[in-house]
Legacy VTK file of the C-alpha trace (Angstrom):
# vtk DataFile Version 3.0
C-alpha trace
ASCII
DATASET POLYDATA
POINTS 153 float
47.854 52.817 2.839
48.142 49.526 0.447
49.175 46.194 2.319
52.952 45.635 1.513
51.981 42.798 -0.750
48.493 43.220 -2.173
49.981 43.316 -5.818
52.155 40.311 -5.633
51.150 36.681 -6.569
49.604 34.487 -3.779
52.880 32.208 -3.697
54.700 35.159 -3.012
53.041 36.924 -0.633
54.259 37.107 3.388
51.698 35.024 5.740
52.106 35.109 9.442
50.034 32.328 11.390
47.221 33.909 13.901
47.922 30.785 16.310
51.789 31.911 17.062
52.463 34.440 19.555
55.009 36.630 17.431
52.379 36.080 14.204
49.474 37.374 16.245
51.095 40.054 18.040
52.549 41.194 14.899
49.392 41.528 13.379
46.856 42.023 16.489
48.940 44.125 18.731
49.548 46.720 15.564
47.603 49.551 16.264
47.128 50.069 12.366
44.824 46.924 12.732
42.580 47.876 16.282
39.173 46.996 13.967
41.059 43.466 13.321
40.983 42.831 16.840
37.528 44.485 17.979
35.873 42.823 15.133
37.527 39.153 16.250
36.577 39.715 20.167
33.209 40.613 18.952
32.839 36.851 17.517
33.315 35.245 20.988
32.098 37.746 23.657
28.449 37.900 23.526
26.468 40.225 22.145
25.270 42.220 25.304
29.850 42.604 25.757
30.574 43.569 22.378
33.438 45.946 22.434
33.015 49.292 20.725
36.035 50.770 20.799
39.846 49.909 22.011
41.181 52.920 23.802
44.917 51.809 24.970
47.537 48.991 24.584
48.821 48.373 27.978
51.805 46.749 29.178
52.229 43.130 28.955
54.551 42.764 31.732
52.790 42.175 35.760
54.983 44.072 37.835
56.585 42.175 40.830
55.154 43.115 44.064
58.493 41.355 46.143
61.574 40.286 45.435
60.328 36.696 44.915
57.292 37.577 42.729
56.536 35.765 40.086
57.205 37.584 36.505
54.419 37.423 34.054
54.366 38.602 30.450
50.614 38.476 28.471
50.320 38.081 24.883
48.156 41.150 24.008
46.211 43.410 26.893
44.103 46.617 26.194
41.592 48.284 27.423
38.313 49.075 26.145
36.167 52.909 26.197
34.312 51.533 28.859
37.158 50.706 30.748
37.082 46.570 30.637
40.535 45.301 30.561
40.863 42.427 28.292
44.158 40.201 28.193
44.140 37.950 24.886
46.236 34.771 24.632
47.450 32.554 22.141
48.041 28.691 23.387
49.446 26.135 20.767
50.668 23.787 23.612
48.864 22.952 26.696
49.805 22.342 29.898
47.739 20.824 33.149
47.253 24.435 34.778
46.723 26.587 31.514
43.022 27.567 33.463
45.369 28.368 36.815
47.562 30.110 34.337
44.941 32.572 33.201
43.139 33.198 36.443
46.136 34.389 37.486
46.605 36.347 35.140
43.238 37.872 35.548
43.790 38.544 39.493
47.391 40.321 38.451
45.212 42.611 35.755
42.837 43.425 38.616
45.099 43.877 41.084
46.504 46.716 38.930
43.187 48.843 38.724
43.170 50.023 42.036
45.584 52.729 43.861
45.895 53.747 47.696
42.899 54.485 49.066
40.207 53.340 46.442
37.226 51.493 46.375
36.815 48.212 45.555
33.314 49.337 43.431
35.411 50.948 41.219
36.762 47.811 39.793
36.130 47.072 36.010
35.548 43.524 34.466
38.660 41.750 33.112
38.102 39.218 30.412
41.067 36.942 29.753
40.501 35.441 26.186
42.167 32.363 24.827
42.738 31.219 21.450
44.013 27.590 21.836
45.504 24.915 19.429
44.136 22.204 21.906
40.332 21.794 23.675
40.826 22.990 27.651
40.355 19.819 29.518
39.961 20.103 32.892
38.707 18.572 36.169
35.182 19.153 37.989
34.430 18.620 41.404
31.319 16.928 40.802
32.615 14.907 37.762
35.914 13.026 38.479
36.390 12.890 34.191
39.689 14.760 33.926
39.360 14.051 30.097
36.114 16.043 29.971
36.206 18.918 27.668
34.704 22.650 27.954
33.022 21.908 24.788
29.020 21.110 25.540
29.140 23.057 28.369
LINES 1 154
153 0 1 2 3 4 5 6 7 8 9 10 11 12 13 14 15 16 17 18 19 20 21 22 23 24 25 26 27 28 29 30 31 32 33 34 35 36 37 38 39 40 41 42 43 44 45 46 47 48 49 50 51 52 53 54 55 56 57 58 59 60 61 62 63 64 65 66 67 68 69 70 71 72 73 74 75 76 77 78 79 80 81 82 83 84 85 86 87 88 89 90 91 92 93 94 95 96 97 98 99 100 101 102 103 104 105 106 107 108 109 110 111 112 113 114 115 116 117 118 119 120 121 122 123 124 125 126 127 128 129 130 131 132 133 134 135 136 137 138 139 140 141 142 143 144 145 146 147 148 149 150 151 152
């Protein structure tokens, strides 16, 4: 199949931005485009967690365990033919807990791998990924420098 608008002049062809959630999800999320995504994790994981293959979409949505639960609804989440689980997110604005955000996210994921009655060794690694407009600032115990970024680390 030929894109939609391969044939048409650059100033009239259809862009979507990669760093909005609808223009990445559009394009990412799209089945048609699963060597698009493996290829673009495969830049940032290292090369000893290189994905080979993307074996399901799964549902965005963290079910609520209770009535007061808190609802949470992931950008892109799949799972890999080794069975990783890898949430992807797209950030243009940042907010003070964006690291509390995802870790959270990443307990949710695992907290879904397990049924009644199985092991804890049978848990799989879940990679939450983030593609941000912003550097991550954020606050170590040993070094008081809230401005301090993840970059040199």
């Amino acid at each position: 199949m030929e894109p939609l608008n391969q044939n048409l002049p650059i100033d009239d062809r259809i862009f979507v931005s990669l760093l909005e959630d609808s223009g990445f999800k559009a394009v990412m999320a799209d089945k048609a485009n699963k060597q698009l995504l493996i290829g673009l994790l495969n830049e940032v994981l290292p090369p000893h967690d290189h994905i080979v293959d993307i074996v399901q979409y799964l549902d965005r949505e963290q079910g609520l365990n209770t009535v007061n639960s808190k609802k949470t609804v992931l950008d892109l989440v799949c799972l890999t033919d080794d069975q990783r689980t890898i949430d992807i997110e797209v950030q243009r604005k940042m907010d003070g807990y964006f690291f509390q955000r995802c870790f959270y996210y990443a307990a949710g994921l695992y907290h879904r791998e397990l049924s009644k009655n199985e092991k804890y060794r049978l848990l799989k690694p879940v990679y939450v990924i983030s593609f941000l407009a912003e550097e991550l600032t954020f606050e170590k115990e040993t070094d008081r420098n809230p401005t301090r970024s993840l970059q040199g680390i």
